[in-house]
N, C-alpha and C positions, 0 to 999 in steps of 0.2 A: 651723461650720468644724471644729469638733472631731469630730462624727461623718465628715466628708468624709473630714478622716486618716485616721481607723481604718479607714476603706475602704479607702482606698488601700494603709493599711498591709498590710491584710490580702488584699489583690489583689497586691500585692508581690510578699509573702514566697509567695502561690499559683504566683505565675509563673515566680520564680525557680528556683523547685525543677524547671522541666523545661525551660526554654528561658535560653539565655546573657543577661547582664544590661549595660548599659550605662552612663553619665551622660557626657555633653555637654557642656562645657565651652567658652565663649564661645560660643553655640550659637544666636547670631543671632536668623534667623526661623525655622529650623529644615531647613535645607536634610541636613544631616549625618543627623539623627534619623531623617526620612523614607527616605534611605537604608540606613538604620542597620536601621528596622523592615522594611524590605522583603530585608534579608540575615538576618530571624529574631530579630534582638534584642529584648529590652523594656526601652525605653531607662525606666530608672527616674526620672532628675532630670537639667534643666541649668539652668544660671548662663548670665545673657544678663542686663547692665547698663541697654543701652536699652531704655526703654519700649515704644516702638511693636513692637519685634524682638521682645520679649517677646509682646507681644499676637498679631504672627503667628502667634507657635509657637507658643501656647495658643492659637488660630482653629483649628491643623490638627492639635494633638496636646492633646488635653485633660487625657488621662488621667496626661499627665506634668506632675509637681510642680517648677515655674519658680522657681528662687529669683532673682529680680530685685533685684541688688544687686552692687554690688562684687567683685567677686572676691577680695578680700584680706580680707572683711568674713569670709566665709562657714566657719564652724566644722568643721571637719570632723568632731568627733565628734559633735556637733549631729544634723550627715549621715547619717553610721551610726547616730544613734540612731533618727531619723525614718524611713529607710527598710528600719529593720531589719536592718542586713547589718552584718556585723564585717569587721576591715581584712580583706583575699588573697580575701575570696569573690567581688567584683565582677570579672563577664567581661573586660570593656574600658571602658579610660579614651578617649573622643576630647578632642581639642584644639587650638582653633586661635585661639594670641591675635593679637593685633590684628595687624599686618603693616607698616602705616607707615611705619614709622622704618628697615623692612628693605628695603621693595619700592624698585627703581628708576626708579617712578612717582608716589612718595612722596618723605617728606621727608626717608628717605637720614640722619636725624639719630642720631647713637649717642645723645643725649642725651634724645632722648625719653622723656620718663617712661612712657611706653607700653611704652616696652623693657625695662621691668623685669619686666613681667607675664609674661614668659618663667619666671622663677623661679617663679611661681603653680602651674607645672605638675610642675614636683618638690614641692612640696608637698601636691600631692594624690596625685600620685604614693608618695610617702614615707605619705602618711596611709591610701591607700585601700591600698593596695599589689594593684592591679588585677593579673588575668594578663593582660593584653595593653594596651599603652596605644597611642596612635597620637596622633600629631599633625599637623598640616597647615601650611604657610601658603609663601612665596613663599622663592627658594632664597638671595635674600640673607641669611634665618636663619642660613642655614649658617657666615657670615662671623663671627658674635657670640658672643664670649667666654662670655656668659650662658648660651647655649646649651650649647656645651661642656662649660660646668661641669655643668648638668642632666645631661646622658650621661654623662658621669662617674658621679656619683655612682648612678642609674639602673643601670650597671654594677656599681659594688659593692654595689647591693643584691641584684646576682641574678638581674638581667635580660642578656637577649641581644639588644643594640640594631644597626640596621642603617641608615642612611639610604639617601634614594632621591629621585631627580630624573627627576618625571616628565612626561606632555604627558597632560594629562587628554582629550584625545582617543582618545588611546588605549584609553580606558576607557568608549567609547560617548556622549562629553559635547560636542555638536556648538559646539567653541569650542577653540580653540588657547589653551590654559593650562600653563603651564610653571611646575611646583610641588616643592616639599622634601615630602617625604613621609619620618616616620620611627616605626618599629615597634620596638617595644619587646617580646619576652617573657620573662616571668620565669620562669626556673627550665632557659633553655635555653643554649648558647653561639650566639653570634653566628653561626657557621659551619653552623647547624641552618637559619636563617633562607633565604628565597627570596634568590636574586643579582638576581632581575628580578621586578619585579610586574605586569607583562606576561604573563609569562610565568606566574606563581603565578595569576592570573587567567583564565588559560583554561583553558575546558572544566567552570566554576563555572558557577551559575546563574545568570547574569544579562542580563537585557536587555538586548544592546548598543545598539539605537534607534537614530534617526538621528547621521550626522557632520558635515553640513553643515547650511548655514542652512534650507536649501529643506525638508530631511526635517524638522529644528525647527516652524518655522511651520505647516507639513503639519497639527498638531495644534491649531492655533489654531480650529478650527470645532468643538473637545471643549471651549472654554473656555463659561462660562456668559453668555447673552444680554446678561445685565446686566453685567457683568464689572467690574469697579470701576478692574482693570488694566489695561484694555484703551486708556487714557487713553496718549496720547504730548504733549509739549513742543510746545507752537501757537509755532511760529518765525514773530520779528518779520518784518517785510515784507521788507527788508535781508538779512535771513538766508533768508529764504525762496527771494529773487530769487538770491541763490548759489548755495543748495542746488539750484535747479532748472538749472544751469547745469553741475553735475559731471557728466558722464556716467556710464551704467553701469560700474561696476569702476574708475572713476577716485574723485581726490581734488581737496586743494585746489592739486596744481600742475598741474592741466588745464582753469583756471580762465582767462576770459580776464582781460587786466588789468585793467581799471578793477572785477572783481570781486575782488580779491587785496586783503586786508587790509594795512595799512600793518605791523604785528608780523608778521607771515609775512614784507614784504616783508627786513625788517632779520633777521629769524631765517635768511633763503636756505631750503636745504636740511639745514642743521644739525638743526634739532632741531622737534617738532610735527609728522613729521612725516606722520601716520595722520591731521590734524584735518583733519575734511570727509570722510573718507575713504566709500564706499561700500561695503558688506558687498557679498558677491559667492555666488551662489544655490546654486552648486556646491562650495562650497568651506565649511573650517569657521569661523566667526566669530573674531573676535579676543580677545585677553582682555580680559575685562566688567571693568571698574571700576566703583569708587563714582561714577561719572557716568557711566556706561553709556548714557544714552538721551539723551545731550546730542552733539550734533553737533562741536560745536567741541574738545571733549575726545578726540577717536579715529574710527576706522572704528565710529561708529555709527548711520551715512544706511541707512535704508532701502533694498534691492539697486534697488528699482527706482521708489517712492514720493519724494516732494520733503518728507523727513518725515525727524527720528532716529525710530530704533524704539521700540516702543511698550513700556510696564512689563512687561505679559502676553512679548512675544516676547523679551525680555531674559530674562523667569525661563524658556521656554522651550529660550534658549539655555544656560542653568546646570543643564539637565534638570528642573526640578520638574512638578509632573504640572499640566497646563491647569487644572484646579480648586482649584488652591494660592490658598487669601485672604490677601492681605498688607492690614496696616492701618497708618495715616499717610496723610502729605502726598507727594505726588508723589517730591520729593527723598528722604526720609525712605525708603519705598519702595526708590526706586534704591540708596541705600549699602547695602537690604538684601537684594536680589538681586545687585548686583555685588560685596560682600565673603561672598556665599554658599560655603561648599564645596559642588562640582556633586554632585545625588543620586547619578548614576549611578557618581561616582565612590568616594563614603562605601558606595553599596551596595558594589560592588564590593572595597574595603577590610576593611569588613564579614565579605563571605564569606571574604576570604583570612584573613583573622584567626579566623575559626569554625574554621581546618583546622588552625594550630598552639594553640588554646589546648590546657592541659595538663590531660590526662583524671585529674582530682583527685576 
């Protein structure tokens, strides 16, 4: 173990010296990272809690040191000591805690202890004091006092912060995701910053790939033979005899009646109401959640199959490349392609953050 460090160590501090550096925060299976190295970074370390999400992202990124633990545990000068770097030299901070308590597909609770880990990110902030940090996650962020405070203070340290609410389609990510994006850099004013990252994004390098489901799946025959992903939810009989009953582009109110669930019938049209829904082949998928391939949770029916979609075409729709290993149980799996940041979107982030860091 101890030879491995020094390696690392010493591949580090080699890399750093000529290519921008990063570390990943909450960093899943590694959805961000992946993007991260395809817009030129050497993502040096991330903190990811779960087990299995860990395992992912040491499957597809080896050479990055996983500190699997806590977030609140994790020392930061520990950090710069291990990976060699002093506070202001790291390129970019990414981050994106958990979303829960924020999302309105969640539990919407201000009291979430989840919601605290917002503050986790001015603390690395304040320790690493990165030139560029970036954090991700859904725009009910935007409403929590916690946050606030973090840009505040992020402000008088120096930085020039901007948020942004955007549709990760935009960004070549074949799925309609409606996200808080907020850029942080230091040492510039806020009025230096892009008004649009739309707009800051083009004419960058990047892949935009398919925007709908059809060009998605398209890459499904790049995935491997064996594929481990390639596994979808075996719907009971009962579900099955529904599911075959939606038609193309419909849901569960084109359903006849005696296939209508008694909770739909008392819900009306109020609320649920994408469950059964069918993806549609032209169009870009809906936003993946942590139950992304479960039928009764959203539009996640197959366009034209009597099936939810499969593990592989869910991280296909989050952009990761068809050879991405995820390890766990089926469920396990799902929470970590549906709470993924989409690659193409992190690359994309990525590049626009390569053009304002400060030429130090």
């Amino acid at each position: 173990m101890v030879k491995f460090r020094q390696a690392f160590v010493r591949a580090t501090a080699k890399r750093a010296a000529t290519r921008p550096t990063s570390i990943d925060l909450f960093a899943g299976a590694g959805g961000a990272t992946t993007g991260l190295k395809r817009a030129g970074y050497d993502v040096l370390a991330a903190v990811e809690l779960d087990g299995d999400a860990a395992r992912s992202f040491s499957a597809n990124h080896p050479e990055v040191r996983v500190f699997v633990q806590d977030i609140r545990r994790v020392q930061i000068e520990a950090l710069l000591d291990e990976l060699r770097l002093r506070s202001g030299e790291l390129s970019l901070l990414k981050a994106c805690p958990p979303c829960q308590g924020f999302s309105s597909l969640g539990t919407r609770d201000s009291a979430d202890a989840r919601n605290d880990l917002v503050l986790e990110v001015w603390r690395f902030i304040r320790g690493l004091r990165p030139r560029v940090f970036v954090v991700e996650n859904v725009v009910g962020l935007l409403r929590d006092q916690r946050l606030a405070d973090v840009l505040r203070k992020a402000r008088a340290l120096g930085y020039g912060v901007r948020e942004y609410v955007i549709n990760a389609n935009d960004f070549g990510v074949p799925q309609k995701r409606r996200r808080l994006v907020i850029l942080g850099v230091r040492g510039i004013p806020r009025a230096s910053l892009p008004t649009s990252l739309v707009a800051a994004a083009a004419g960058l390098r990047v892949d935009e790939g398919a925007k709908t489901v059809r060009g998605a799946f398209a890459l499904l025959p790049l995935a491997s033979q064996s594929d481990a992903a390639a596994r979808f939810r075996t719907p009971a009989a009962n579900t099955l005899a529904r599911i075959s009953r939606i038609p193309v582009g419909g849901n569960r109110f084109d359903l006849p009646d005696e296939f209508v669930l008694a909770c739909h019938e008392r819900l009306g049209r109020r609320t649920a109401t994408s469950a059964y829904g069918r993806m549609k082949w032209d169009a870009p998928a809906p936003t993946l959640t942590s139950r992304c391939t479960t039928p009764a949770c959203g539009t996640f029916v197959h366009p034209e199959q009597h099936r939810g979609i499969s593990l592989r075409e869910a991280a296909l729709l989050q952009s990761f490349p068809p050879d991405y290993k995820f390890v766990g149980s089926h469920g396990s799996i799902e929470r970590q392609i549906g709470n993924a940041l989409p690659v193409r979107l992190a690359e994309s982030l990525g590049r626009i953050a390569s053009t304002l860091l400060p030429k130090e």
